[in-house]
C-alpha positions as protocol buffer text, in pm:
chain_id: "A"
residue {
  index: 1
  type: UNK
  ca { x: 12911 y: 12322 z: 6611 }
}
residue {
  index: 2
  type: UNK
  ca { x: 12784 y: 12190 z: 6927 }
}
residue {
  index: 3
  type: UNK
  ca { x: 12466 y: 11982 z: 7016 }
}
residue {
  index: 4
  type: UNK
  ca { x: 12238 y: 12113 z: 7271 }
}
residue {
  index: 5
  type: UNK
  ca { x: 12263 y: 11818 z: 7551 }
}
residue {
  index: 6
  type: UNK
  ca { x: 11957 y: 11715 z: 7729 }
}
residue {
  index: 7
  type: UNK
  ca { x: 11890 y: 11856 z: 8071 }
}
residue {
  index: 8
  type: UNK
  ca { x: 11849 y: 11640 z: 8366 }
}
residue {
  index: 9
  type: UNK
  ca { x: 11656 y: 11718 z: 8645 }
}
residue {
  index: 10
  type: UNK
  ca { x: 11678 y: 11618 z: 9012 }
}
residue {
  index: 11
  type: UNK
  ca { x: 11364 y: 11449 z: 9235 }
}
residue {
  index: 12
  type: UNK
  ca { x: 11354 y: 11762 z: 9408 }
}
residue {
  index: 13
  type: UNK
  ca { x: 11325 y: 12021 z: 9159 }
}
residue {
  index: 14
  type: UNK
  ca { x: 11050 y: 11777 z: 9022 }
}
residue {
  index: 15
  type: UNK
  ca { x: 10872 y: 11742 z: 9337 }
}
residue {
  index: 16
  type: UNK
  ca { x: 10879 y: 12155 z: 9365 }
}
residue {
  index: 17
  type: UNK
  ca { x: 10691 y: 12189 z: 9040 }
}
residue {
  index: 18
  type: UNK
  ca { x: 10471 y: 11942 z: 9097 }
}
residue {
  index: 19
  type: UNK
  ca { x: 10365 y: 12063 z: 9445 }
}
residue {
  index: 20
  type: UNK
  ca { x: 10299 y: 12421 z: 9231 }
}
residue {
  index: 21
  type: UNK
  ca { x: 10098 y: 12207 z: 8952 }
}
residue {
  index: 22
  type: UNK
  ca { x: 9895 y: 12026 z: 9239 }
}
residue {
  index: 23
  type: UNK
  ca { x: 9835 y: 12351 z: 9430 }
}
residue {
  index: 24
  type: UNK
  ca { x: 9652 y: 12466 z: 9116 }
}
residue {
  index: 25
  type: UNK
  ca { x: 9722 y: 12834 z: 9223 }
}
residue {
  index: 26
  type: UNK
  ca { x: 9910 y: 12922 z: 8912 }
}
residue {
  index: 27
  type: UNK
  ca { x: 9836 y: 12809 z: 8532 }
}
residue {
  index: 28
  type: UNK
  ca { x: 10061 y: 12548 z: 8384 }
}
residue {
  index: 29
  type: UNK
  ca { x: 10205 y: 12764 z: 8139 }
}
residue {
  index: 30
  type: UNK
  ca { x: 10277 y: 13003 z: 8418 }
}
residue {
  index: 31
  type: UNK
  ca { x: 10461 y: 12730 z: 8598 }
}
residue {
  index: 32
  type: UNK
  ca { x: 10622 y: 12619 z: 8294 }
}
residue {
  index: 33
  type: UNK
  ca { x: 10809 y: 12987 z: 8243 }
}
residue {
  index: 34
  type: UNK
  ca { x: 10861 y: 13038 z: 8591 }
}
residue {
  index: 35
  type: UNK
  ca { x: 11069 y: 12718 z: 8626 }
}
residue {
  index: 36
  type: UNK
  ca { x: 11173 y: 12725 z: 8244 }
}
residue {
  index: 37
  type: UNK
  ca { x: 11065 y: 12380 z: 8149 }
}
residue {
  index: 38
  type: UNK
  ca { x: 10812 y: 12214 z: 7877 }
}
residue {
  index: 39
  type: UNK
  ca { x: 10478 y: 12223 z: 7989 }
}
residue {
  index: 40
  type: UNK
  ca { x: 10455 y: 11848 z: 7917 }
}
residue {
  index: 41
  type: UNK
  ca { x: 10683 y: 11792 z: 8133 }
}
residue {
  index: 42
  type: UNK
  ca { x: 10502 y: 11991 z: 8439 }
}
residue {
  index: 43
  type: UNK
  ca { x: 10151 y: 11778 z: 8319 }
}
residue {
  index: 44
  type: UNK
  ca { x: 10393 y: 11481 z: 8317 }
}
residue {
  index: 45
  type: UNK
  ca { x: 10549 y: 11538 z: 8679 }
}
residue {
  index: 46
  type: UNK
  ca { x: 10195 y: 11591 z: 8847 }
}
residue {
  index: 47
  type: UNK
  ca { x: 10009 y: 11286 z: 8707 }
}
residue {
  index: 48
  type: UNK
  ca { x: 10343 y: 11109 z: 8826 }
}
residue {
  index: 49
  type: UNK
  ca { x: 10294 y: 11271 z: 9130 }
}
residue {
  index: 50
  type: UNK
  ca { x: 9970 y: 11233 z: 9170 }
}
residue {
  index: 51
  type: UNK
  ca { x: 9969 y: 10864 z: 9102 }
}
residue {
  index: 52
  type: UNK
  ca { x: 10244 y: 10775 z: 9357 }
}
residue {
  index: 53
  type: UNK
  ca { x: 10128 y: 10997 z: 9655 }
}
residue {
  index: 54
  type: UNK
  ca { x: 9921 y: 10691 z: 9779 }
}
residue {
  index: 55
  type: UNK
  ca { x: 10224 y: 10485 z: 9806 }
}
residue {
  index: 56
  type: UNK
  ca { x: 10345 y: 10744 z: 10049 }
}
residue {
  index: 57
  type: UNK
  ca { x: 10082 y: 10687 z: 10323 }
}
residue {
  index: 58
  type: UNK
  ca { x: 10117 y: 10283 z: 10286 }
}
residue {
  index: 59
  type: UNK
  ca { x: 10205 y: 10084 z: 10586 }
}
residue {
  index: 60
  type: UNK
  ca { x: 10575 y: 9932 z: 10399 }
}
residue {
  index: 61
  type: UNK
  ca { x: 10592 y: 9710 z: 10731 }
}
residue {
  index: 62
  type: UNK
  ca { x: 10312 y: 9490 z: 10598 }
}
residue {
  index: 63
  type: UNK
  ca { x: 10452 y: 9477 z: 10261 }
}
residue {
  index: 64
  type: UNK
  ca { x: 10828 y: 9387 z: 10361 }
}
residue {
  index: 65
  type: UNK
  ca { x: 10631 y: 9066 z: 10598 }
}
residue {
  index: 66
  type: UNK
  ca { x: 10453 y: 8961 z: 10279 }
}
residue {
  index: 67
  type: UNK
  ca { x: 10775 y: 8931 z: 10138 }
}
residue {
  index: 68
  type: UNK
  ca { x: 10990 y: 8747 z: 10408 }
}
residue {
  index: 69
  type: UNK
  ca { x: 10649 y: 8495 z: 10415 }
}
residue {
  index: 70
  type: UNK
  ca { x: 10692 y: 8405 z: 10006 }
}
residue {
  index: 71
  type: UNK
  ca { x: 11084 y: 8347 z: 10073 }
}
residue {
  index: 72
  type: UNK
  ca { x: 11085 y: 8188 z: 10362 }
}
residue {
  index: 73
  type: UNK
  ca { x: 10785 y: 7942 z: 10190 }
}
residue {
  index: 74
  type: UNK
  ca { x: 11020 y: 7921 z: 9914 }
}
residue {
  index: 75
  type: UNK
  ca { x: 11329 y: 7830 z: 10103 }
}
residue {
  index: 76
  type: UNK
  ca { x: 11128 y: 7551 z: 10273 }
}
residue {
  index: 77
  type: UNK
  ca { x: 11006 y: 7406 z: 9952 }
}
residue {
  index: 78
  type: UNK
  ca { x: 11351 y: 7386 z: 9887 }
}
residue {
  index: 79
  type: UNK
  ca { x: 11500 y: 7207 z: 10156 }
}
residue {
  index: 80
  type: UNK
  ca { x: 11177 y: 6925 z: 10141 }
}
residue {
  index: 81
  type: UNK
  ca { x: 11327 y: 6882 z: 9783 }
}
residue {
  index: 82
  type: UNK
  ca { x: 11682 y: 6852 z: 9876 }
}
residue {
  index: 83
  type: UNK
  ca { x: 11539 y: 6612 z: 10147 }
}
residue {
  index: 84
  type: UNK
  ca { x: 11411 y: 6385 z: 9924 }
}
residue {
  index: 85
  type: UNK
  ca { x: 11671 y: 6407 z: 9690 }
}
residue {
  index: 86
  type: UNK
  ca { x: 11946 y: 6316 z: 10004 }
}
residue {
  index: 87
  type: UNK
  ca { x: 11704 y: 6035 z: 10097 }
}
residue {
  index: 88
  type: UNK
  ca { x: 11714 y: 5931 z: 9748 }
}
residue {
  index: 89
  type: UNK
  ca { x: 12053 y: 5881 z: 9731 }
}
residue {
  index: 90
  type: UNK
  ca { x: 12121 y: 5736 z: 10070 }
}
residue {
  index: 91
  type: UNK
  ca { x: 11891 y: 5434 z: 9988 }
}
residue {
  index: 92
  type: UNK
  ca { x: 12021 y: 5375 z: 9638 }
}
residue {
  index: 93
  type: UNK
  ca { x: 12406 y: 5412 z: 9761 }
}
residue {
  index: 94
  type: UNK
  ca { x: 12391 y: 5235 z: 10054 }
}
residue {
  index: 95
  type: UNK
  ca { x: 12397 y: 5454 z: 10331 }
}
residue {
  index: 96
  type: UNK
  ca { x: 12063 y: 5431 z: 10450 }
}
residue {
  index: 97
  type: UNK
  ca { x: 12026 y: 5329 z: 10847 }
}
């Protein structure tokens, strides 16, 4: 006897029924048949949908900056420690000029 395996859907054929389930111009059930899936799982792709479709319009230029800033503060924390710690052991070794 065989199993019945779980189906796996691509982005696109998720995107296509939630477009339909946003466009509101057929029912969900009628979506649901038409693309032979669970109607959960149209309700689930639209509030998905609908909840990332801001993060399509945002400026990701801003974001990646925001992001070099906090490593590049990081990295400089780092070296000021590593200073200290060379300095450290310069003057307890010796070396110090």
């Amino acid at each position: 006897m065989r199993r019945n395996q779980r189906r796996n859907f691509t982005a696109e054929f998720k995107a296509r029924v939630a477009i339909e389930a946003i466009k509101g111009q057929k029912t969900i059930q009628e979506i649901a048949s038409h693309f032979e899936v669970h109607p959960n799982m149209v309700m689930k792709w639209k509030q998905h949908a609908m909840a990332e479709l801001s993060q399509v319009f945002t400026d990701h230029r801003s974001t990646k900056n925001d992001k070099d800033e906090a490593l590049t503060d990081a990295l400089y924390q780092q070296i000021g420690k590593l200073q200290v710690q060379l300095d450290w052991l310069k003057k307890k070794s010796g070396l110090s000029e």
